[in-house]
C-alpha positions as CSV (number, residue, x, y, z in Angstrom):
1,X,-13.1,86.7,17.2
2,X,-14.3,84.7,14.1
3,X,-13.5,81.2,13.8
4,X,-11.0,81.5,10.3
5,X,-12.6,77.5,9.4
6,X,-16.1,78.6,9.0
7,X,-15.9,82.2,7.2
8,X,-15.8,82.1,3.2
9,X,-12.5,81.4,1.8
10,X,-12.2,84.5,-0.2
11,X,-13.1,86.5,3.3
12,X,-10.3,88.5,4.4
13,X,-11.0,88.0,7.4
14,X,-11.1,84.0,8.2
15,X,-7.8,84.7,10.4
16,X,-9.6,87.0,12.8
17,X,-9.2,90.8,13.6
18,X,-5.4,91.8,13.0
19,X,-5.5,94.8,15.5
20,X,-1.9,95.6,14.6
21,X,-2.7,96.5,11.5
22,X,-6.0,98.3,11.7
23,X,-4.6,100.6,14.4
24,X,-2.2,101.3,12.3
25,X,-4.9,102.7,10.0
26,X,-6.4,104.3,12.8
27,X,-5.1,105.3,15.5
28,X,-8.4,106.5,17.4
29,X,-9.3,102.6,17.9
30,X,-6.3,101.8,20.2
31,X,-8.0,103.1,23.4
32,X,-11.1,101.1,22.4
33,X,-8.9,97.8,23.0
34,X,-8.7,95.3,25.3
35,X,-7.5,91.6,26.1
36,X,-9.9,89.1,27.1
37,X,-9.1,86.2,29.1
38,X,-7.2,83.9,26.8
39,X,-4.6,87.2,26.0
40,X,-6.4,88.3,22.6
41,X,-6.8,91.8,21.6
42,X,-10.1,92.5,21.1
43,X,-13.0,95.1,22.4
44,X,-16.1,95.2,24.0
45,X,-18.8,94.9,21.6
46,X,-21.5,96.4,23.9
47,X,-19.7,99.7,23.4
48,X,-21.0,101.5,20.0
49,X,-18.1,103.3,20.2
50,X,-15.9,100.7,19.6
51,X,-17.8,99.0,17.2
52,X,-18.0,101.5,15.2
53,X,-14.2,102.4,15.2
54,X,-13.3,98.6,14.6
55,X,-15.7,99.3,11.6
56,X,-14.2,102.3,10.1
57,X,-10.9,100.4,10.4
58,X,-12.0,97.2,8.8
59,X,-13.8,99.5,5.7
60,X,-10.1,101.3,5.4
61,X,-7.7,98.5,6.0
62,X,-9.7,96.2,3.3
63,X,-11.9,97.9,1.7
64,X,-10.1,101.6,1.1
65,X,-12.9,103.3,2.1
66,X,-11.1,106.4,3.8
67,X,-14.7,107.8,5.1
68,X,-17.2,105.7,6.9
69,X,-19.5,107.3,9.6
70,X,-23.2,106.9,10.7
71,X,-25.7,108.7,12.9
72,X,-26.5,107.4,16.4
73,X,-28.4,104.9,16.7
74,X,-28.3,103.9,13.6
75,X,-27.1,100.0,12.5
76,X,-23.8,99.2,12.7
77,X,-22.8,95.8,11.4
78,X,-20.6,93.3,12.0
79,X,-18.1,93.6,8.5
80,X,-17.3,89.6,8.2
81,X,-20.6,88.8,8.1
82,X,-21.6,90.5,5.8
83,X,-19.1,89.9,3.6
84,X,-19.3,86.7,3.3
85,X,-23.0,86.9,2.3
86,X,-21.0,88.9,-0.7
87,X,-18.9,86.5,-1.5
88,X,-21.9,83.4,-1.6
89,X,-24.0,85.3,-4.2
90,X,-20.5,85.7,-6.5
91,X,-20.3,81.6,-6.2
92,X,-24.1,81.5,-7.0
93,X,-23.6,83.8,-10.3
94,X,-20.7,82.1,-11.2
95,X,-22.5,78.7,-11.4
96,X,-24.1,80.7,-14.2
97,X,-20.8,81.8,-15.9
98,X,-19.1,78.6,-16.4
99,X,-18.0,78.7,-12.7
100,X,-16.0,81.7,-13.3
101,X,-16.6,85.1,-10.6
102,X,-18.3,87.6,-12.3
103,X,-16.3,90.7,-12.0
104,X,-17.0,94.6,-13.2
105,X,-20.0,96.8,-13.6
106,X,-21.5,95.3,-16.0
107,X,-22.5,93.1,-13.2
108,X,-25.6,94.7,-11.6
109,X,-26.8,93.9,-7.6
110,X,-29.5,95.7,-5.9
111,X,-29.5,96.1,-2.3
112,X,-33.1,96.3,-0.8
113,X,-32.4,97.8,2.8
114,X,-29.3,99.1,2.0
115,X,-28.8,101.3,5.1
116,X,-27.3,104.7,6.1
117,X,-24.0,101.9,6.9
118,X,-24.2,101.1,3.0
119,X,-21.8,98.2,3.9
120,X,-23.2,96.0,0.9
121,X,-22.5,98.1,-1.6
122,X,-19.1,99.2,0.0
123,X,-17.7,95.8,0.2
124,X,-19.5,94.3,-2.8
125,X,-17.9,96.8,-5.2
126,X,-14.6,96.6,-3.6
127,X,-14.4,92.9,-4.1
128,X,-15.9,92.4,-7.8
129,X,-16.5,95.6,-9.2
130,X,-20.4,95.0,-9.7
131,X,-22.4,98.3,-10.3
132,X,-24.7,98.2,-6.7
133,X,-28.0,99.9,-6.7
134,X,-29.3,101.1,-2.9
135,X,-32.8,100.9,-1.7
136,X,-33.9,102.4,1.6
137,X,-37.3,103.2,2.9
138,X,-35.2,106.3,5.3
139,X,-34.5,109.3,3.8
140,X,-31.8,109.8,6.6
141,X,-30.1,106.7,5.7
142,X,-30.3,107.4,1.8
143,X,-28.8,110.8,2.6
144,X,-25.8,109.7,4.8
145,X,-25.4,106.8,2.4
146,X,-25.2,109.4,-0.4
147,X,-22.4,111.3,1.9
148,X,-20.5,108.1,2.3
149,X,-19.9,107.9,-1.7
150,X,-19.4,111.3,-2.0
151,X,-16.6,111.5,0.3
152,X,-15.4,108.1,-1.1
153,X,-16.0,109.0,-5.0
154,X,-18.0,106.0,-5.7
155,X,-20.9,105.6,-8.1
156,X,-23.4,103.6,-6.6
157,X,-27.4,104.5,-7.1
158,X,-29.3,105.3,-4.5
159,X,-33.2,105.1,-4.5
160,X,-35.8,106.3,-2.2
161,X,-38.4,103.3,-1.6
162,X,-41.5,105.9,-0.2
163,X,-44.0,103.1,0.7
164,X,-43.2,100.6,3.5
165,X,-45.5,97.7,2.5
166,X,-43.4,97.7,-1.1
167,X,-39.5,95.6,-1.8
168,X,-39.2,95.7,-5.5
169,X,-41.9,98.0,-6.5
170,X,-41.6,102.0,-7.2
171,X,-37.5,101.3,-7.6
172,X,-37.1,99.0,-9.9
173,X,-38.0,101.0,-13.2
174,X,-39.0,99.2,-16.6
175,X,-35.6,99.3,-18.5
176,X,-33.7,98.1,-15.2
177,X,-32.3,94.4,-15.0
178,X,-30.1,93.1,-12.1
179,X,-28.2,90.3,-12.0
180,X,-28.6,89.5,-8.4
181,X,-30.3,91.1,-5.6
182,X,-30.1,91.1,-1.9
183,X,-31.5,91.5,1.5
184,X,-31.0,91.6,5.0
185,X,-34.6,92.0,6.3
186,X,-36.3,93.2,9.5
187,X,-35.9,89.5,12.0
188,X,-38.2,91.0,14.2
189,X,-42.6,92.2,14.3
190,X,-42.2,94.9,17.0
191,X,-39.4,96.7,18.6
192,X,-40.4,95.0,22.3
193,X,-39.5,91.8,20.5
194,X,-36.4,93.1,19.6
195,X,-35.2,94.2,23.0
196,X,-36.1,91.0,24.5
197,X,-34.1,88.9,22.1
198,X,-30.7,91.4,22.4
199,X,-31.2,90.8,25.7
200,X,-31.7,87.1,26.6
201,X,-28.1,86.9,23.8
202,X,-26.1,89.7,26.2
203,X,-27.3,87.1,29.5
204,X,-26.6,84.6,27.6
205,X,-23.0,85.1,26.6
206,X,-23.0,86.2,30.9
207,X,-22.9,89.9,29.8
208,X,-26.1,90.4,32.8
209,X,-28.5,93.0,32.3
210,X,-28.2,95.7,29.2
211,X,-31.0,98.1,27.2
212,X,-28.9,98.4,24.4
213,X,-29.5,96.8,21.2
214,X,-26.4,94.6,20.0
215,X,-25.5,96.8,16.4
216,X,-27.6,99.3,17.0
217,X,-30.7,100.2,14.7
218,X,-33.9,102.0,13.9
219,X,-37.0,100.8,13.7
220,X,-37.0,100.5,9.9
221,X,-34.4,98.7,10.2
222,X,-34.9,95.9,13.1
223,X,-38.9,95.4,12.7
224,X,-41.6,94.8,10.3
225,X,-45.3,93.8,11.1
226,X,-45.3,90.3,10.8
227,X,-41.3,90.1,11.0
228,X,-38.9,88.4,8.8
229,X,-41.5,85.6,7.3
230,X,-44.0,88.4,6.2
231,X,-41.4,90.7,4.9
232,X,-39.8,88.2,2.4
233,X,-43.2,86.8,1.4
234,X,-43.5,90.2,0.6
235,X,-40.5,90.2,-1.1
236,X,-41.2,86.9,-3.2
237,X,-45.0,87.7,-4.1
238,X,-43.9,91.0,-6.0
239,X,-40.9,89.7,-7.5
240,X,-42.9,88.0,-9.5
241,X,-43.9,91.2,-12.0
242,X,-40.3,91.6,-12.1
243,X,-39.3,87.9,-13.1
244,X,-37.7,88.7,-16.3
245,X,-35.6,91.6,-15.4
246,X,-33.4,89.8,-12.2
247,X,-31.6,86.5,-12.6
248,X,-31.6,85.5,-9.3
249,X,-33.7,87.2,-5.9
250,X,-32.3,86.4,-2.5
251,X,-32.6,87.4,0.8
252,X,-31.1,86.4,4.5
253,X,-32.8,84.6,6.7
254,X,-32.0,84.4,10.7
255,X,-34.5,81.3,12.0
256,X,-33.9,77.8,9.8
257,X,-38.1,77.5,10.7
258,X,-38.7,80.4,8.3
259,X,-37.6,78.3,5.5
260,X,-40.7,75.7,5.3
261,X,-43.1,78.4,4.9
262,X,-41.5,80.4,2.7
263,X,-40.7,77.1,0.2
264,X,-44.6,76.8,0.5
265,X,-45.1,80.7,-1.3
266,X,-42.1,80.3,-3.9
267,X,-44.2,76.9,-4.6
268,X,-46.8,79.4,-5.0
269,X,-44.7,81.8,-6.9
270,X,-43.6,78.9,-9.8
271,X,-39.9,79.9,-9.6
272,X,-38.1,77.7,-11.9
273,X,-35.5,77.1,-8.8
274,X,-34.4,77.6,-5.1
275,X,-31.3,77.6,-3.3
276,X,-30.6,78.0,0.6
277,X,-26.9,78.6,1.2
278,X,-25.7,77.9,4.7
279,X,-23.2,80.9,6.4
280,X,-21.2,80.1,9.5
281,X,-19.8,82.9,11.6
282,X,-18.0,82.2,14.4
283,X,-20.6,79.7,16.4
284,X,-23.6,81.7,14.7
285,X,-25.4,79.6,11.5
286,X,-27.0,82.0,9.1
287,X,-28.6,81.0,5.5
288,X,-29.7,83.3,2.5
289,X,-32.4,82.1,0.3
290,X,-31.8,82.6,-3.2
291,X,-34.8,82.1,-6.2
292,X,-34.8,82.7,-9.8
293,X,-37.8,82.4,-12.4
294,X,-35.4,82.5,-15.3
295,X,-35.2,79.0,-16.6
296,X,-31.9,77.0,-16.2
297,X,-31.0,76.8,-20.1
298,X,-31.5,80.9,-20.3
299,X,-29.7,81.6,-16.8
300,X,-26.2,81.5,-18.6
301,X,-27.7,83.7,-21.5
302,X,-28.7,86.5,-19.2
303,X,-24.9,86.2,-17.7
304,X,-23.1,86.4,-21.1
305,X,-25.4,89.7,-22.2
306,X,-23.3,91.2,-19.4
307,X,-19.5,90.0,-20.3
308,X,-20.2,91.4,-23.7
């Protein structure tokens, strides 16, 4: 359950998982419950199965996406979460639009990572409208991603990103500009690393010994050489040959340590301005980064060419 003081207060779901009504929606989830010790409905979130059901209700329920589905093993968020990172970048663009949310297509986001789960996008659009572009290094996910807006007749871009060592370049083309883009990069260097941190959280929540990784995931999607530091150094160093065409770059980041270093390279970089925004799920902390090379007097020009 997440604690309804900490999430965004434009989440929908600061009051917790109302399993009434996303049964309701569907059905199939009802034998995936159970109560926990203090009498709440809940269900076991070591079972993929049930995380993914409580996922396909969540995306229905708030979202109206009627079809939501994803190959084994691939990742399988947690929904709040991940809206609330949403939600944070609409505050951050709208302290560039005389503090008003920036709603409709003309809005553009770009999701770096987006995933076969495409929940960025999903949720992003439902909530503002923005036109999201997806970038994925898979061609599995891009296709099942493509699938999901089929199904759900929704126009978001998808782009093939065909070399790993690359963020921004090869998918953002010359005449593109973004108004905000967004990341939820590989934490971890190899995929041993990985296992051993999903397993000292399942021991210590008391949940003993278990292989599985908590969410699922492929490679691509949980590890990058060098982990989460070298991937958004990455990140930072090329979005600097495309510093005129996004207002603001920004990207999660799991460890508060990786901040320090990375101020160092956007120091490096000569961005015009940084901001860390703090996230609070439940008893997890979480942070984005967010920098921009646009300078402050221009920020609210580049907003206005878009509410014309």
């Amino acid at each position: 359950m997440y604690s309804k003081s900490k999430l965004h207060p434009r989440n929908q779901h600061r009051e917790g998982y109302d399993f009434g009504r996303l049964v309701a929606q569907l059905p199939a989830l009802e034998v995936f419950t159970i109560c926990n010790p203090r009498g709440q409905t809940t269900i076991d979130f070591q079972d993929m199965r049930a995380v993914r059901l409580l996922n396909q209700a969540l995306l229905k329920t708030y979202y109206n996406i009627k079809f939501w589905d994803l190959p084994a093993n691939y990742l399988c968020p947690p929904i709040p979460g991940r809206v609330d990172y949403i939600h944070y970048l609409a505050d951050l663009l709208a302290s560039n639009n005389n503090q008003e949310i920036p709603r409709g297509r003309n809005f553009k986001a770009l999701d770096i990572g987006t995933g076969a789960n495409l929940v960025y996008p999903l949720v992003g659009q439902s909530e503002y409208g923005w036109h999201f572009t997806g970038v994925d290094i898979d061609p599995t996910s891009i296709k099942v991603a493509q699938q999901i807006c089929e199904f759900n007749k929704l126009k978001i871009d998808l782009r093939r990103q065909n070399i790993r060592e690359n963020t921004f370049r090869g998918v953002i083309k010359p005449d593109d500009t973004f108004h905000i883009t967004m990341c939820n990069p590989p934490f971890h260097a190899s995929i041993d690393i990985a296992n051993k941190g999903t397993q000292r959280k399942w021991e210590n929540l008391g949940k003993g010994q278990s292989k599985k990784l908590n969410f699922g995931g492929q490679n691509t999607e949980l590890c990058y050489p060098g982990g989460e530091t070298r991937f958004i150094t990455s990140m930072i160093e090329q979005s600097i040959e495309f510093a005129d065409q996004c207002l603001w770059f920004s990207s999660l980041v799991s460890k508060k340590d990786n901040l320090k270093p990375l101020y160092k390279i956007l120091g490096k970089a000569k961005v015009t301005d940084v901001k860390v925004v703090k996230m609070a799920h439940g008893q997890k902390v979480s942070r984005f980064i967010a920098w921009t090379f646009i300078k402050k007097s221009q920020q609210r020009l580049f907003m206005q060419r878009a509410n014309k």
